[in-house]
KOLGU-985009 format. One record per residue: x, y, z of N, C-alpha, C in turn; residue number from 1. Coordinates in Angstrom, 1 decimal. Last residue first. Layout:
<nodes>
[node [X Y Z] [X Y Z] [X Y Z] NUM]
...
</nodes>
This chain:
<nodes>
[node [23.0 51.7 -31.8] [24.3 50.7 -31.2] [25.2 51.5 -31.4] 254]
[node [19.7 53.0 -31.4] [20.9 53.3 -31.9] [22.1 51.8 -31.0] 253]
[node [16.3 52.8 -32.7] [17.2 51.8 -32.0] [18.5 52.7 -32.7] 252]
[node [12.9 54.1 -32.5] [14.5 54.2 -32.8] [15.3 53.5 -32.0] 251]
[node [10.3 54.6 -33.8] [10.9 53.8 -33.0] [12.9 53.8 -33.5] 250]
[node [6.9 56.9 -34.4] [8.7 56.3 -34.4] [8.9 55.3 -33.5] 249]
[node [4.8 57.7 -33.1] [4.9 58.0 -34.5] [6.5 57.2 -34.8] 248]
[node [4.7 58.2 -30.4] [3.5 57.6 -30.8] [3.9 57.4 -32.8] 247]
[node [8.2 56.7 -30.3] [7.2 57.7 -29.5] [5.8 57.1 -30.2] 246]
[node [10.4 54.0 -28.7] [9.4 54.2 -29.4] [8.6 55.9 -29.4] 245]
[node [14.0 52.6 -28.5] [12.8 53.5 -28.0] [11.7 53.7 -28.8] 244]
[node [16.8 50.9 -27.4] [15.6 51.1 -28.8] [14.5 51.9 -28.0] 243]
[node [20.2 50.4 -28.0] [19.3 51.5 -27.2] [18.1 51.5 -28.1] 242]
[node [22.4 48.0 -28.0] [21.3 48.6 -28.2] [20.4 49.2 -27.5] 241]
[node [23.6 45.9 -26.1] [23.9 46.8 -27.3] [23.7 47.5 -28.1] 240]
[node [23.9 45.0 -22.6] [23.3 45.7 -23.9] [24.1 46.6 -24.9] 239]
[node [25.4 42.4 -21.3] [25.5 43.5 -21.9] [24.6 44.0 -23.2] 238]
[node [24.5 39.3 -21.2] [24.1 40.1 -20.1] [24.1 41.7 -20.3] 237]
[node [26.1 38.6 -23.5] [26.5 38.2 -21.8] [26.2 39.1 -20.9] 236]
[node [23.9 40.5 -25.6] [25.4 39.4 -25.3] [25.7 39.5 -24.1] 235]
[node [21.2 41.9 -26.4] [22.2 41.9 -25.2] [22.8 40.5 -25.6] 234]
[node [19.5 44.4 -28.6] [20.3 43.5 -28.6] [21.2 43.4 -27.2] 233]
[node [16.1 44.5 -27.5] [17.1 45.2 -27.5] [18.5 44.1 -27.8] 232]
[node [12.6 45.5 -28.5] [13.6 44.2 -28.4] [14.6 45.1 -28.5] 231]
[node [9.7 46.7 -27.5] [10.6 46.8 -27.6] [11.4 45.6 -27.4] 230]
[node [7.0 47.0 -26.4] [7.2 46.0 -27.8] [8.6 45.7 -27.6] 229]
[node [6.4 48.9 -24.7] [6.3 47.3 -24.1] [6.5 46.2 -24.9] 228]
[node [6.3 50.6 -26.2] [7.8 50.5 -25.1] [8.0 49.0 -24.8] 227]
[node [4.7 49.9 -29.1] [5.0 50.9 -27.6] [6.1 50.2 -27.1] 226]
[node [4.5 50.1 -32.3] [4.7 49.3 -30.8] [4.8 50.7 -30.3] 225]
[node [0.4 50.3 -33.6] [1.9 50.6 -33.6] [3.3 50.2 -32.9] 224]
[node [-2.0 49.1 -35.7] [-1.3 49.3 -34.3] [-0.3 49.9 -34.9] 223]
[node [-5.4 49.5 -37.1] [-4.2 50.2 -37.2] [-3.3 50.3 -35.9] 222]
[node [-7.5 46.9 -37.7] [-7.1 48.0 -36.7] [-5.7 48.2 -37.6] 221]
[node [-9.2 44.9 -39.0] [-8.6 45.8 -40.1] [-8.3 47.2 -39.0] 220]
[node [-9.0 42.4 -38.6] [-9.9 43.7 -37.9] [-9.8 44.9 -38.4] 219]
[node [-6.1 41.5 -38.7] [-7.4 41.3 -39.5] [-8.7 41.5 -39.4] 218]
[node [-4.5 44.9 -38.6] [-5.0 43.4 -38.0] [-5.8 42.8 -39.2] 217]
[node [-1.6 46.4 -39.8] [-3.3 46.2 -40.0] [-3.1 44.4 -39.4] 216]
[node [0.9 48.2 -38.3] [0.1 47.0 -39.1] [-1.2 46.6 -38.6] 215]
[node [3.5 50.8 -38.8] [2.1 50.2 -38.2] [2.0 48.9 -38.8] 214]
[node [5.8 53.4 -38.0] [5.8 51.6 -38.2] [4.0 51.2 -37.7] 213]
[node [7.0 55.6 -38.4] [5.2 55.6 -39.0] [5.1 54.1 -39.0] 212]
[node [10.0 55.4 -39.3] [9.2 56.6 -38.8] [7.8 55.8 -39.3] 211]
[node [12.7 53.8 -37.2] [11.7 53.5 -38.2] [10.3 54.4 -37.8] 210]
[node [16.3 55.3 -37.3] [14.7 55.6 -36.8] [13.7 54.7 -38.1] 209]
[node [19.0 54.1 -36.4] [18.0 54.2 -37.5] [16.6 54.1 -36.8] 208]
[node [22.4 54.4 -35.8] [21.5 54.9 -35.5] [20.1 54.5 -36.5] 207]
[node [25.7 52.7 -34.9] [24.4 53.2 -36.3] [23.4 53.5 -35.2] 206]
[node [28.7 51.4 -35.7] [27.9 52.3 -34.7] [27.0 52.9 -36.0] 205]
[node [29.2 47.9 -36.2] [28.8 49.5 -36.6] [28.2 50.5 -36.0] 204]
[node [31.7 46.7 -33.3] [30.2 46.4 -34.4] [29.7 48.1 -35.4] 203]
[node [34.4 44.3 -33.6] [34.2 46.2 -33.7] [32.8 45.7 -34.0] 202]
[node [36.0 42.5 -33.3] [35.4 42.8 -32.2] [34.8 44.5 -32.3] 201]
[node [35.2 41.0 -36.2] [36.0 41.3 -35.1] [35.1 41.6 -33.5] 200]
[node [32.2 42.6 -36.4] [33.4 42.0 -37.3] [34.7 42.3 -36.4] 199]
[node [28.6 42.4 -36.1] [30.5 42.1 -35.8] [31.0 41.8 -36.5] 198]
[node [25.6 43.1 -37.4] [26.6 41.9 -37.0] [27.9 42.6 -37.1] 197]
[node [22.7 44.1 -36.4] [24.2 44.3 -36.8] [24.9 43.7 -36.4] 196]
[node [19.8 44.8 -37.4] [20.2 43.6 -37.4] [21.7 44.3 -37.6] 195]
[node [16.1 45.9 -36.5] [17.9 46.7 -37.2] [18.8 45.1 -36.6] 194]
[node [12.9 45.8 -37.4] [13.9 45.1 -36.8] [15.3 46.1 -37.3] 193]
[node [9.8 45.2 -36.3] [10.1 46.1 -37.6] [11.4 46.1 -36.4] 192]
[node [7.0 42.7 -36.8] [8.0 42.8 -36.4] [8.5 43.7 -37.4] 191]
[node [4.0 40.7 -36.0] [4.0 42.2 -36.4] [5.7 42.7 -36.2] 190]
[node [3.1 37.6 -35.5] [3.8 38.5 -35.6] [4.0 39.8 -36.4] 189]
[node [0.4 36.3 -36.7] [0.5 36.5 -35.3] [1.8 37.3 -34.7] 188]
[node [0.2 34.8 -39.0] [-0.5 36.6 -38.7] [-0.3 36.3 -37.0] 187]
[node [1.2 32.4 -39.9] [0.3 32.6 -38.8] [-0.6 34.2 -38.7] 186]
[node [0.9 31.5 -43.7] [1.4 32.4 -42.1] [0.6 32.1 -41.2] 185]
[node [1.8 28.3 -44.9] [1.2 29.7 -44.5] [1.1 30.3 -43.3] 184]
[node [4.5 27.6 -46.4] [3.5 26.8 -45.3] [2.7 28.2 -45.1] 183]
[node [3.4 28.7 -48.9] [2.8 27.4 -48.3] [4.6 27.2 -48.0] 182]
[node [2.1 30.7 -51.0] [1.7 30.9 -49.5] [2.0 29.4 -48.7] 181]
[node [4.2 31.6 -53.2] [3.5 30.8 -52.5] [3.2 30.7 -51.4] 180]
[node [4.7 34.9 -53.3] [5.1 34.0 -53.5] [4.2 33.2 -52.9] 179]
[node [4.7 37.4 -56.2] [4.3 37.3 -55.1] [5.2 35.6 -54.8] 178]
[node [4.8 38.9 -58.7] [5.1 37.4 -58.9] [4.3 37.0 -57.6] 177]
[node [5.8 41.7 -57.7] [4.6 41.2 -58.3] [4.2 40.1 -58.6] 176]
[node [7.3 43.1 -55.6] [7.3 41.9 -56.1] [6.2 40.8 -56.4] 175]
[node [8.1 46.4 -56.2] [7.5 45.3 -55.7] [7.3 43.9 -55.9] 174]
[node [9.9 49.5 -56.3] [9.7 48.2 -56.8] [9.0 46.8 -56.1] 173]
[node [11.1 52.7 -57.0] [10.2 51.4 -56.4] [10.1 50.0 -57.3] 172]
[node [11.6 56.3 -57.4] [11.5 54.7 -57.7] [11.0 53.6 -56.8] 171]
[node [11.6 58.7 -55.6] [10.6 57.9 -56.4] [10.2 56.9 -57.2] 170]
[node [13.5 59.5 -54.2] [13.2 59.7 -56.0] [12.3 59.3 -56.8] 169]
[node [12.2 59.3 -51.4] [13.5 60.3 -51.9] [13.6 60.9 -53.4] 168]
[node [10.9 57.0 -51.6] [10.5 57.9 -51.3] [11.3 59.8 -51.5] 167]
[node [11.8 54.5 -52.4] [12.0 55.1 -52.5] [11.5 56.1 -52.3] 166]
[node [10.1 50.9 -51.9] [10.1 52.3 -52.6] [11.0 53.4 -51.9] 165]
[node [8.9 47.8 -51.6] [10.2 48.5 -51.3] [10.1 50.1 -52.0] 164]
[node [6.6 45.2 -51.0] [6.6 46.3 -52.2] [8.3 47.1 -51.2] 163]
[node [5.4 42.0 -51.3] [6.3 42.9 -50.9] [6.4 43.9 -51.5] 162]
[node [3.2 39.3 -50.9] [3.6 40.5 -51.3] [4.6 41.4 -50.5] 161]
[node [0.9 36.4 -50.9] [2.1 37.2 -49.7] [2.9 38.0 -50.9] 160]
[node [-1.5 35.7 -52.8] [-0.6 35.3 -52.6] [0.2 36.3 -51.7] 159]
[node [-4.3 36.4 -53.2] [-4.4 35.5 -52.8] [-2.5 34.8 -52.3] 158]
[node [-4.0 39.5 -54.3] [-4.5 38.2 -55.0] [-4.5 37.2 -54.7] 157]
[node [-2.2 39.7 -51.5] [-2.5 39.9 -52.7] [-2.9 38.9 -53.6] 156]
[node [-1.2 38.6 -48.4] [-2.6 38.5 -49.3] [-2.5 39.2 -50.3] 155]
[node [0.0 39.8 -46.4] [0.2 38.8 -46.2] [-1.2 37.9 -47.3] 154]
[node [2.6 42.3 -47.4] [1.1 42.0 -46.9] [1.2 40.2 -47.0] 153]
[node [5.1 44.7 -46.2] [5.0 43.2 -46.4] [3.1 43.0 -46.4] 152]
[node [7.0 47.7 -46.7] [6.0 46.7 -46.5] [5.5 45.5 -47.1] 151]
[node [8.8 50.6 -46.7] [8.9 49.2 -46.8] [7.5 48.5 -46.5] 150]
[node [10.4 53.3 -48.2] [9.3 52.8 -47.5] [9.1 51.2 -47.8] 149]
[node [13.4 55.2 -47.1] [12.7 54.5 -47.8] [11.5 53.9 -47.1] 148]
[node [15.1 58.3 -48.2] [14.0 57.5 -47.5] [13.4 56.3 -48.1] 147]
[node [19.0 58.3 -48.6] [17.3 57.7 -48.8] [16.6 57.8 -47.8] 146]
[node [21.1 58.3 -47.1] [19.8 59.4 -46.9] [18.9 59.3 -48.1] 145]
[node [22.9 55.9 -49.4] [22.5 56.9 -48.5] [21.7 58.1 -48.4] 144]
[node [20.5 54.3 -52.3] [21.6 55.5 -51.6] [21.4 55.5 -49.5] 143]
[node [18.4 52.5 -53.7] [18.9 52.5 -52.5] [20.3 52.9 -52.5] 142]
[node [18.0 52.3 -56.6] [17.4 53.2 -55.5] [17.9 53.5 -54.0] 141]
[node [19.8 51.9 -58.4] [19.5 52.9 -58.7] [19.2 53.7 -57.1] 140]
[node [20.9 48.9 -57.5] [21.6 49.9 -58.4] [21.6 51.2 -57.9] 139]
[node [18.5 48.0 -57.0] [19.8 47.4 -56.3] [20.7 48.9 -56.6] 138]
[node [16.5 48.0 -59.1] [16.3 48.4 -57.9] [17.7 48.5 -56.8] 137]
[node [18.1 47.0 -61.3] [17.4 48.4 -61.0] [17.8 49.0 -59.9] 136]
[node [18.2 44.6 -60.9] [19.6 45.4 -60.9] [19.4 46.6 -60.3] 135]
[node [16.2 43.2 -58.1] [16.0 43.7 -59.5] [17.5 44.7 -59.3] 134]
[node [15.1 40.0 -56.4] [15.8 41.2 -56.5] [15.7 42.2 -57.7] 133]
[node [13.8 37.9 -53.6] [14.1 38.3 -55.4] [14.1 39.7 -55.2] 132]
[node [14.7 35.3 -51.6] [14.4 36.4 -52.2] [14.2 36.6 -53.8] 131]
[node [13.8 32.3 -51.1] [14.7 33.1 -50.3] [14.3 34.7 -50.7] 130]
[node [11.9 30.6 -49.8] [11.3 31.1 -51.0] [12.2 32.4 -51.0] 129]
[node [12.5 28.3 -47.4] [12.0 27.4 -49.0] [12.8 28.7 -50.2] 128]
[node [10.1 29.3 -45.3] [11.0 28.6 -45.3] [10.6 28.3 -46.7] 127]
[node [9.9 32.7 -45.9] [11.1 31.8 -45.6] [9.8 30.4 -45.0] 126]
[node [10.5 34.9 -48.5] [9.3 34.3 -48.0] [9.6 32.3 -47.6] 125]
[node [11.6 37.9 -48.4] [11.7 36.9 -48.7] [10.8 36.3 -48.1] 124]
[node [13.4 40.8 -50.7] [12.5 40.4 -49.8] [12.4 38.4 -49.5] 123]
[node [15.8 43.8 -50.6] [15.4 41.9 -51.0] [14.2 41.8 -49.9] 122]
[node [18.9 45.4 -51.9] [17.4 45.3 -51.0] [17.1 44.2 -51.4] 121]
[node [22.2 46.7 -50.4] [21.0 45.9 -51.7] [19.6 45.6 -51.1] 120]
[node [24.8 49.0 -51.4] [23.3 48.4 -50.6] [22.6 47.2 -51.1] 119]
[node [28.3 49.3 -49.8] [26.8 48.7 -50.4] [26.0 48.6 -50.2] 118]
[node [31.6 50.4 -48.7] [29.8 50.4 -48.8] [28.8 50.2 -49.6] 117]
[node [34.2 49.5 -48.8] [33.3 49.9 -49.3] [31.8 50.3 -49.3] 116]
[node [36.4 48.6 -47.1] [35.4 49.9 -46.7] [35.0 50.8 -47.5] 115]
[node [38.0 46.6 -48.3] [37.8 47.8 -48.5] [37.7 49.1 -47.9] 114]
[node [36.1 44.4 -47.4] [37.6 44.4 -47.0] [38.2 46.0 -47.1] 113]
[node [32.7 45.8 -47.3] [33.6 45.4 -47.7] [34.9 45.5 -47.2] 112]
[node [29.9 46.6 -45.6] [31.2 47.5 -45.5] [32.1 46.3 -45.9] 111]
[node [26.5 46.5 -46.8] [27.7 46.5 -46.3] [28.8 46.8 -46.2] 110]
[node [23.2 46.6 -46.1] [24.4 47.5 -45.8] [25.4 46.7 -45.7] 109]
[node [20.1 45.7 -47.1] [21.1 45.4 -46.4] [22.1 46.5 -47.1] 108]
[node [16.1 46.5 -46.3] [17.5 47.0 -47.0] [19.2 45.9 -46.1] 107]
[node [13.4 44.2 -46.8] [14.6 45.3 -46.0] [15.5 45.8 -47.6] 106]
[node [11.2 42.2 -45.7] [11.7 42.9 -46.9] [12.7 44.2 -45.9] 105]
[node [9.5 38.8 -45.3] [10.1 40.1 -44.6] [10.5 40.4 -46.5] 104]
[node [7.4 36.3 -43.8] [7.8 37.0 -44.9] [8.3 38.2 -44.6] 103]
[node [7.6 33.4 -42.5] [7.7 34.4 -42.4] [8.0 35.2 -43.5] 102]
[node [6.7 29.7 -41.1] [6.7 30.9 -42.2] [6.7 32.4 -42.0] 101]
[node [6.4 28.9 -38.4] [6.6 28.1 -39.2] [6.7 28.5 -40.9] 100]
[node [7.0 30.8 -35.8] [8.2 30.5 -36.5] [7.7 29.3 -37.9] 99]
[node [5.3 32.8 -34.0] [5.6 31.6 -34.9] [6.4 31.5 -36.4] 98]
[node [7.2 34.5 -32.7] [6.3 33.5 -31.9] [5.5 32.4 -33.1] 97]
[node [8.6 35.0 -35.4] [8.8 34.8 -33.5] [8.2 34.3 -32.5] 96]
[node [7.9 35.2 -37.8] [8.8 34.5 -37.6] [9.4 35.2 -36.2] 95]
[node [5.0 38.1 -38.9] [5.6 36.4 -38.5] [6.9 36.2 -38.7] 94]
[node [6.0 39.9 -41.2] [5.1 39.3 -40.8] [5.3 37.7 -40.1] 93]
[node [8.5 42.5 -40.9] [8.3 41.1 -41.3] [6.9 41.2 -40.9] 92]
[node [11.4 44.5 -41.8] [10.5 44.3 -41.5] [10.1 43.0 -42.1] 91]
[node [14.7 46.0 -41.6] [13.5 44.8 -42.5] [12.4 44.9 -41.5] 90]
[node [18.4 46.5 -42.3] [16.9 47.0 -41.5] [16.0 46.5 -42.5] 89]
[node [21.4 45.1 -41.6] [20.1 44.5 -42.3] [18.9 45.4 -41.8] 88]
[node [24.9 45.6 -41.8] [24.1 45.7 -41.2] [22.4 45.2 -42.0] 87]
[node [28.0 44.2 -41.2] [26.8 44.2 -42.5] [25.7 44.6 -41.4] 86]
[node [31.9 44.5 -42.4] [30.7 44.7 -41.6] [29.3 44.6 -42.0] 85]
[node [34.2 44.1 -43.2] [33.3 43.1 -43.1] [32.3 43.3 -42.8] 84]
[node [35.3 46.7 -41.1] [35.7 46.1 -42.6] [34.6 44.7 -42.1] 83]
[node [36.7 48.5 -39.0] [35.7 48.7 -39.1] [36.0 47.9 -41.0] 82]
[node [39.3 49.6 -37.9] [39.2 48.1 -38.2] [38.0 47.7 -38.4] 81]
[node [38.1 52.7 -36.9] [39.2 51.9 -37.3] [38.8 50.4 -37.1] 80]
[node [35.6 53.7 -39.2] [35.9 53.4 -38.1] [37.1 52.7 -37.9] 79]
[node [34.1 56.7 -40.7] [35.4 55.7 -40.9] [35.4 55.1 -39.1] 78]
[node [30.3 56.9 -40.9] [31.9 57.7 -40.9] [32.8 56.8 -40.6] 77]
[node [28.0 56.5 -42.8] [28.9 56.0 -41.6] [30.2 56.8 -41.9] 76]
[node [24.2 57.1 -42.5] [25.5 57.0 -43.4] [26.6 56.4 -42.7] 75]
[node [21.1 54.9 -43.4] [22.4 55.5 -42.3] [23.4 55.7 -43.4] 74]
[node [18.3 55.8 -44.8] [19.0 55.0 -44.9] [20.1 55.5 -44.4] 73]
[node [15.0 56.2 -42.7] [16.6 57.3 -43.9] [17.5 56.0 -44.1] 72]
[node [12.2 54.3 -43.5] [13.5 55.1 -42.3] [14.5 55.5 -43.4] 71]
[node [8.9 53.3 -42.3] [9.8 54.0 -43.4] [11.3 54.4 -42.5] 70]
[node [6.5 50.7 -42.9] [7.1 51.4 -42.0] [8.1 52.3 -43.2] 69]
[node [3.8 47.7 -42.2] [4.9 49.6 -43.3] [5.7 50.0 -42.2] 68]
[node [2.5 45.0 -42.7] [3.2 46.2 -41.8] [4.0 47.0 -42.7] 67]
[node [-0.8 43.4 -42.7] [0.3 44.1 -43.0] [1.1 44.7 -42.1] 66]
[node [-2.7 41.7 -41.4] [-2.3 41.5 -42.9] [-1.6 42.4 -43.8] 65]
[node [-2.9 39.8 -38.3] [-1.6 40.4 -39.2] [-1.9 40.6 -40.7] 64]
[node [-3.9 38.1 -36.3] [-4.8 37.9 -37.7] [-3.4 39.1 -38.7] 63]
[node [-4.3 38.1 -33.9] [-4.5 39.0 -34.4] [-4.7 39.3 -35.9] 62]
[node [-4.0 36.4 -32.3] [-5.3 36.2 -32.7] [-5.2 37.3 -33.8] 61]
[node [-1.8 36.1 -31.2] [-2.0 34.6 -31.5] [-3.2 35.2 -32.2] 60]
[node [0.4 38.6 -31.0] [-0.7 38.4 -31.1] [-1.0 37.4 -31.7] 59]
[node [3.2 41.2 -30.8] [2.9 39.7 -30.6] [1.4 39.3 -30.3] 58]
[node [4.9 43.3 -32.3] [3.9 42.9 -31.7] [3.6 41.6 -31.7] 57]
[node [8.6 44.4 -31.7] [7.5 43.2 -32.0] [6.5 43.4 -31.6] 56]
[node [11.2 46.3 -32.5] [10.1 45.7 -32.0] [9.4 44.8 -32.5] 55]
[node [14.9 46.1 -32.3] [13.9 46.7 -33.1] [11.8 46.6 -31.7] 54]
[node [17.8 44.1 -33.1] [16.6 45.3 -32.1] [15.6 45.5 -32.9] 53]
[node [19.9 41.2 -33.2] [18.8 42.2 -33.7] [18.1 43.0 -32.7] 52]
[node [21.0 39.0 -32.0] [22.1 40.1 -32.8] [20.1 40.6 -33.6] 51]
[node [20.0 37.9 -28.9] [21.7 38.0 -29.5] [22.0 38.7 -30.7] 50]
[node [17.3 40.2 -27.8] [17.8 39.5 -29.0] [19.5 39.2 -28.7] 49]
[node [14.6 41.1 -25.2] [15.9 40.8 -25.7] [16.1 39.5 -26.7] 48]
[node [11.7 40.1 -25.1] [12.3 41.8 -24.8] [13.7 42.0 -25.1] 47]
[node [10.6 38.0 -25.2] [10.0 39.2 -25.9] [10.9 40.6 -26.0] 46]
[node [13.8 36.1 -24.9] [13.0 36.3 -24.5] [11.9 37.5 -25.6] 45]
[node [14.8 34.6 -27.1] [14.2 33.6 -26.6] [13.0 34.5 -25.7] 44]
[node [15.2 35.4 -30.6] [15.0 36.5 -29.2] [14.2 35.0 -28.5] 43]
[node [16.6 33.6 -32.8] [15.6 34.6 -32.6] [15.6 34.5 -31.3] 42]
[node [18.7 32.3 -34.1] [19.4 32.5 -33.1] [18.2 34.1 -32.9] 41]
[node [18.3 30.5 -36.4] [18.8 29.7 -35.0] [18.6 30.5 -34.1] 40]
[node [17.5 32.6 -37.9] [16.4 31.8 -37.5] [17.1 31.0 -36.2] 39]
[node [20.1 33.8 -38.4] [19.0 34.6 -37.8] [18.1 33.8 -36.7] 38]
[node [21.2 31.8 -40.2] [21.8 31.9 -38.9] [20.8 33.2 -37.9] 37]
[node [19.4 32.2 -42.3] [19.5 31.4 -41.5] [20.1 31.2 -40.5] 36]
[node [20.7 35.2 -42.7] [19.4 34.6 -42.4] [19.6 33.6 -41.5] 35]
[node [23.4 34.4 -43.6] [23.2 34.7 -42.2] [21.9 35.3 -41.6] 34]
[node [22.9 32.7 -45.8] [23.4 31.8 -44.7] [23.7 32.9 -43.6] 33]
[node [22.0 34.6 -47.1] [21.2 33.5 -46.9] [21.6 32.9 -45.9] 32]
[node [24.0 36.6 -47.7] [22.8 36.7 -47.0] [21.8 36.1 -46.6] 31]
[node [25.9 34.6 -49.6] [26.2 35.4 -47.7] [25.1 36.0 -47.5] 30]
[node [24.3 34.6 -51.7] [24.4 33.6 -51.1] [25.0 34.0 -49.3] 29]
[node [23.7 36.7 -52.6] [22.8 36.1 -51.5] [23.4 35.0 -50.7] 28]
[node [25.9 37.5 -54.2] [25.9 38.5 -53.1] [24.9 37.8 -52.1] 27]
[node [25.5 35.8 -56.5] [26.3 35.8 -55.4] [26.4 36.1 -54.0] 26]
[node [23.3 37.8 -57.7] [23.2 36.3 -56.8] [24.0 35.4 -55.6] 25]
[node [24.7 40.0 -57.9] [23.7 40.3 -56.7] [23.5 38.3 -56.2] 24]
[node [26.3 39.1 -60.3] [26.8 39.4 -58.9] [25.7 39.6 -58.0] 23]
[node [24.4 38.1 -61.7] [25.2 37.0 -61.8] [25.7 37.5 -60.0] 22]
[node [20.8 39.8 -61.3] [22.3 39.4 -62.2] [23.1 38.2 -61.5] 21]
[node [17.9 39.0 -61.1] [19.1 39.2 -60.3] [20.3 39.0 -60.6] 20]
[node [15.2 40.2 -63.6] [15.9 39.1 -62.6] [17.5 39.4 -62.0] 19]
[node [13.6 43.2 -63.0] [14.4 42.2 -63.9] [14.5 40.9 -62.3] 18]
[node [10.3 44.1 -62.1] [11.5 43.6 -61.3] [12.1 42.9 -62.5] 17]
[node [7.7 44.8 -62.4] [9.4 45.9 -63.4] [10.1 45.2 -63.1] 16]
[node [5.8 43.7 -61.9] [6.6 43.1 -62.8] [7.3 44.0 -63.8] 15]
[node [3.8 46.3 -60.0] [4.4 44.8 -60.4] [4.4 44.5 -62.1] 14]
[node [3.0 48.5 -59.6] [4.5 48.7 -59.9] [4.8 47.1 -60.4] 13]
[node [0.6 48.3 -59.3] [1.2 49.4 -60.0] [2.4 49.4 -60.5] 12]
[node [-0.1 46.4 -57.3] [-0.6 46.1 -58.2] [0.2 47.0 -59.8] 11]
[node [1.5 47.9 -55.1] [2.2 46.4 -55.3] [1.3 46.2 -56.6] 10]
[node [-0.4 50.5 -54.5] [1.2 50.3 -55.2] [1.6 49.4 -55.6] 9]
[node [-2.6 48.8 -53.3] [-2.6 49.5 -55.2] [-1.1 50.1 -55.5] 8]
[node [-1.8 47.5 -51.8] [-1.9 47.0 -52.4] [-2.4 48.0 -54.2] 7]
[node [-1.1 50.3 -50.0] [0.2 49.1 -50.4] [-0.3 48.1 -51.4] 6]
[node [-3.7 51.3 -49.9] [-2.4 52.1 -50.7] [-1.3 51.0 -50.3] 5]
[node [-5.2 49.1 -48.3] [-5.5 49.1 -50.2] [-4.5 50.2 -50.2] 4]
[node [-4.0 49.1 -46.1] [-3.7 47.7 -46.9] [-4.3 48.6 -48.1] 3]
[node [-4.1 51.6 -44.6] [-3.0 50.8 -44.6] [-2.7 49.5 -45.8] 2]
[node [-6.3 53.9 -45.7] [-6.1 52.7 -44.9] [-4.8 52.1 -45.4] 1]
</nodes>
């Protein structure tokens, strides 16, 4: 079942996580203020976003006490004026149809002045509880063509959990501290998301399949999305994103 193998990883792996060096701190601070520019700017309708794709289940009753999912981590080939760039794949519990707490975990991607490329992973437990990080994990696990596995519960020990792993080498890491459940979730959002922001007028051409995206009700059902989940990024009416589902995947390319 979906909840005790995430909760006996998150029990297994908790408290490898060092604390967040000096530069990864830094590094939040621009991922905190384009969170929060997330939150201004969530999907008015179910079926279109201004800057994220992916899917949503949506359920007032459903009670939500996980979601997993897994995807390769993209590579990119040179693009002209392609610099600044950031992409974010995450998953969450809650923060769309209710918006008064949400907990998520991802990977972010960036493309430095450079055209450097970076990863870093993080989870978070919003409003208040931003993330936490480990060198390790920052460092070591997250490559290109990684696989990685993600999930958020909304209950360990009584407190909201995140686990992140590598599937590729087999590292991992979870966030065994957990965090305060307050304001506490709704369980009414089931959400597995690709987030690409612009630079200039160029955005990253990317591809990313999330393979095996489910979440346990509090019925303890096993869902998935279907077509009818689907969220697509559109700006002035133009789509920018192509997202599709089969019984086992969901893939958004820009």
């Amino acid at each position: 079942m979906l909840l005790p193998i995430l909760l006996a990883k998150i029990l297994f792996v908790a408290g490898t996580l060092a604390m967040p060096s000096a530069e990864i701190q830094s590094q939040n601070i621009n991922r905190i203020s384009r969170r929060e520019e997330f939150i201004r700017r969530q999907a008015a309708s179910p079926f279109h976003s201004s800057n994220w794709a992916g899917a949503v289940i949506s359920n007032q009753t459903a009670n939500f006490q996980g979601v997993t999912g897994q995807f390769v981590v993209p590579t990119f080939t040179a693009v002209s004026g392609l610099r600044n760039a950031y992409i974010s794949i995450w998953l969450a519990i809650d923060g769309l149809t209710c918006t008064t707490a949400t907990i998520k975990a991802g990977v972010d991607i960036e493309i430095n002045d450079f055209g450097t490329v970076s990863y870093l992973v993080w989870d978070e437990y919003l409003p208040g509880q931003y993330l936490t990080e480990s060198t390790t994990f920052t460092v070591q696990v997250t490559r290109a063509r990684s696989l990685m596995n993600v999930g958020v519960l909304a209950s360990v020990l009584g407190t909201p959990s995140t686990i992140i792993e590598n599937l590729t080498n087999g590292e991992g890491a979870a966030d065994g501290r957990g965090f305060a459940p307050s304001p506490a979730l709704c369980g009414a959002d089931a959400i597995w998301a690709v987030e690409v922001w612009e630079t200039g007028d160029v955005r990253v051409p990317v591809t990313v399949e999330w393979q095996n995206p489910q979440a346990q009700t509090g019925d303890v059902r096993i869902v998935s999305p279907g077509s009818e989940n689907v969220v697509n990024t559109v700006e002035n009416g133009v789509a920018l994103s192509s997202c599709s589902t089969t019984a086992t995947s969901l893939t958004c390319s820009f």
